[in-house]
Each structure stands twice: as structure tokens, then as C-alpha cells.
C-alpha positions as CSV (number, residue, x, y, z in Angstrom):
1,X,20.7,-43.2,-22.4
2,X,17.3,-41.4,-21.9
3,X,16.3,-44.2,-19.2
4,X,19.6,-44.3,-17.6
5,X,19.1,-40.9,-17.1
6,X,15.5,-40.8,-16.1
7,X,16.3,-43.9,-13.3
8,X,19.1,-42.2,-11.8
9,X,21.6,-44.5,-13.4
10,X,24.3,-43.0,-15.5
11,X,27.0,-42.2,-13.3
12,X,27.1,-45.4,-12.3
13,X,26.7,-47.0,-15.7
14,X,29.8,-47.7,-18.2
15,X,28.0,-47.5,-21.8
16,X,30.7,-49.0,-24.6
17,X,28.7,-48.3,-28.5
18,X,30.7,-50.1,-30.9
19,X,29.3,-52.1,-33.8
20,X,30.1,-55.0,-36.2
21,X,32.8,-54.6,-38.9
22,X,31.2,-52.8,-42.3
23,X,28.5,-53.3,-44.4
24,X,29.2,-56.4,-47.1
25,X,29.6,-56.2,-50.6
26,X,26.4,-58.3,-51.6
27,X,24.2,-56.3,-49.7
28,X,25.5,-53.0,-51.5
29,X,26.8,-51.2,-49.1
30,X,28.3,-48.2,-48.6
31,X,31.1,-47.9,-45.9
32,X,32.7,-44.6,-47.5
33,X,35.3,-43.3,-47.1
34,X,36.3,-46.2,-45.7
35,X,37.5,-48.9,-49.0
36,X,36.7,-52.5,-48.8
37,X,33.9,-54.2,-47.2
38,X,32.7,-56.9,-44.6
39,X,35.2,-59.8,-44.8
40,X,38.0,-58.1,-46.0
41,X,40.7,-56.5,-44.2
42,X,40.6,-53.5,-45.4
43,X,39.6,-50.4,-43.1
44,X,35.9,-50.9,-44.7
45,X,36.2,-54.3,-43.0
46,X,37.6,-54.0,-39.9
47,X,37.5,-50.3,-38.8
48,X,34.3,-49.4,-36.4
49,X,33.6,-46.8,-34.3
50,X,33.9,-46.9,-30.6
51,X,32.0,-44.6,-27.9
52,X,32.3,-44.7,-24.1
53,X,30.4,-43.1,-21.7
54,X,30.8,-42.8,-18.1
55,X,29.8,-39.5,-16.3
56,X,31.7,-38.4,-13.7
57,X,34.3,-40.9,-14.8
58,X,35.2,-40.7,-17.8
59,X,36.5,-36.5,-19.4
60,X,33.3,-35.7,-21.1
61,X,33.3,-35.0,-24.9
62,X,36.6,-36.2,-25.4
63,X,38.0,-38.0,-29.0
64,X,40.9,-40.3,-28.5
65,X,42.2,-41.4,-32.3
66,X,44.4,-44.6,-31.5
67,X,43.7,-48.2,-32.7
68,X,42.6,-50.7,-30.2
69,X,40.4,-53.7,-30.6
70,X,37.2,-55.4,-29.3
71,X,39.6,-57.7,-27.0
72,X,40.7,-54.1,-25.2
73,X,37.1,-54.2,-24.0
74,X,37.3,-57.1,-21.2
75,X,40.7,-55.5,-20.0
76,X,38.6,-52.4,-19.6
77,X,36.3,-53.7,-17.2
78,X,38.9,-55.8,-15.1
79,X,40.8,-52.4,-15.0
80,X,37.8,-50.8,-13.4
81,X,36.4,-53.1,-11.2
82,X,39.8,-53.7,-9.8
83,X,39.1,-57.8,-10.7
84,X,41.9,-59.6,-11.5
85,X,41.8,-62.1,-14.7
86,X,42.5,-65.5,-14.0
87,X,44.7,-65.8,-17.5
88,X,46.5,-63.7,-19.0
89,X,44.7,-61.2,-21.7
90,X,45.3,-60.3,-25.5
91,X,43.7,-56.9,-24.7
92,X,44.8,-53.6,-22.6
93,X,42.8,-51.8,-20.6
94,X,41.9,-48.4,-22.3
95,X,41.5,-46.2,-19.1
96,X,45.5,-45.0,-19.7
97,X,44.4,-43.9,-23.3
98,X,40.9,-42.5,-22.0
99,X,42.5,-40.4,-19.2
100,X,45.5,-39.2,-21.7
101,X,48.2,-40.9,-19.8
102,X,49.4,-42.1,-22.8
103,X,48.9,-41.6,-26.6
104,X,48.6,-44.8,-28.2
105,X,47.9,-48.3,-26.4
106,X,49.6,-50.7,-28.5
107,X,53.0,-50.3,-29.2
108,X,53.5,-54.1,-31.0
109,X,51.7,-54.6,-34.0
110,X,47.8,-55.9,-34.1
111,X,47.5,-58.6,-36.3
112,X,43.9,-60.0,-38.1
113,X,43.7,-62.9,-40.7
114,X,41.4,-63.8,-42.5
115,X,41.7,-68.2,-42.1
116,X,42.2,-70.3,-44.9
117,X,42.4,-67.3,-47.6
118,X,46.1,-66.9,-46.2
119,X,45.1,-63.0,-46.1
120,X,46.3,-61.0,-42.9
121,X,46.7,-57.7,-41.7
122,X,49.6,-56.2,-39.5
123,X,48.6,-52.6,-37.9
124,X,51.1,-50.2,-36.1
125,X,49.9,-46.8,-35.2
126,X,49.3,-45.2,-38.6
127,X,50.7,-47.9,-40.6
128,X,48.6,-50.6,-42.2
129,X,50.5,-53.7,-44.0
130,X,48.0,-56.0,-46.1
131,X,48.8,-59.4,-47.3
132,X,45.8,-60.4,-49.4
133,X,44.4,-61.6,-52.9
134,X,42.2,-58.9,-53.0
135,X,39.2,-58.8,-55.4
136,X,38.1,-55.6,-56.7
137,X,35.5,-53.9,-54.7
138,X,32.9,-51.3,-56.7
139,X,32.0,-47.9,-54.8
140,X,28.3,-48.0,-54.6
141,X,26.7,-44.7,-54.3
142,X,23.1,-44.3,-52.9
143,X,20.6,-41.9,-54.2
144,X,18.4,-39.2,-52.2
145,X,16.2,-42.1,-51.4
146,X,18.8,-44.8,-50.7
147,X,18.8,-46.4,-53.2
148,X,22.3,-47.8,-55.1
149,X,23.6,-46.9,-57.9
């Protein structure tokens, strides 16, 4: 963001931050308070955060708390280049949710599975129903250095 803004460049530069779903079990980590971990679906697995900047574009400072998806992201960016897909897309564009035309973007269910392990996932809005032959997941706690206990 510093060299964006030392080259002149943010406002007209769309920045999306997300990241990869949770930390995994076998590596220890923590994804408090979220439950679960990488390769579940549970919120610890598939929840991340998502940030969007866009000066002069974009309402500064704003938090939007809907569900989307990764595959809202493409959508996005055919929205606001004003290029039209070939296909048709799984995705929405988020630019009604960012400029509060509307308060959520999916209205049907978002579904995740998990392949052969028959586990899925159905999400609507608040709601959350979980198929799965769940394992039991520890809490690991770090220390003042980072360590786990």
C-alpha cells in the first residue's frame, strides 16, 4: 500500500486481501474463536477475512458483515471493468453489497463439500447446516512466546 501510494497509484488500484482457509490441526493452530480447522467445514475452515480497497471508489472505512465467497471475486472485476463474461458465473459481483444497495448478496444457499468424505456445508445468511463425521478438534492455546499448549 506504501508504494502504491508513493507511485501515485492507489486510486487507480483495486487491492482485494483475503487469505487461505484456517490454520490445520497438525500444525497446531490456533483459529480462535473460530472452531474447527483447515479441511473442515467448520467456520475455523472456511471462514477468512476479506479487505477491499479502492480510494475514491470504494466508501472508506466501511465493514460489510454478509457471506460471500472467493468466486464473488471474478464477478467483481467484470462488474467494474464493465467486461462481459463469456459464461455464465457462480459468483456475484460485490459492488451492490460494497455501496449498501443491498444487505446481503446471496439470497440461495452456498454450498461447500468436502469430496469423497460425503461432508458438506449449506450457508444462508446467519444460518449454517453441517453434514459431516466430524472428529474432535482440541483448542490449542499459545503461550506469551507462541508457543502451544
Amino acid at each position: 500500500m506504501q508504494t502504491l501510494a508513493e507511485t501515485g497509484q492507489t486510486e487507480n488500484t483495486i487491492v482485494f486481501f483475503s487469505s487461505d482457509n484456517g490454520g490445520a490441526d497438525q500444525s497446531y493452530a490456533n483459529n480462535g474463536p473460530l472452531n474447527a480447522y483447515k479441511y473442515c467445514l467448520m467456520d475455523g475452515g472456511i471462514k477468512v477475512p476479506m479487505i477491499l480497497s479502492w480510494p475514491g471508489n470504494l466508501p472508506p472505512n466501511e465493514k460489510v458483515d454478509a457471506v460471500v465467497t472467493h468466486r464473488d471475486l471474478f464477478p467483481t472485476l467484470a462488474d467494474i471493468t464493465e467486461l462481459s463474461p463469456k459464461g455464465t458465473l457462480d459468483g456475484k459481483s460485490l459492488m451492490p453489497l460494497i455501496m449498501g444497495k443491498v444487505d446481503r448478496l446471496h439470497e440461495n444457499p452456498i454450498f461447500w463439500d468436502a469430496g469423497r468424505q460425503g461432508n458438506w456445508v449449506a450457508r444462508q445468511g446467519k444460518w449454517k447446516l453441517v453434514r459431516a463425521n466430524l472428529k474432535r478438534y482440541k483448542s490449542y492455546e499459545l503461550d506469551s512466546i507462541g508457543l502451544v499448549t
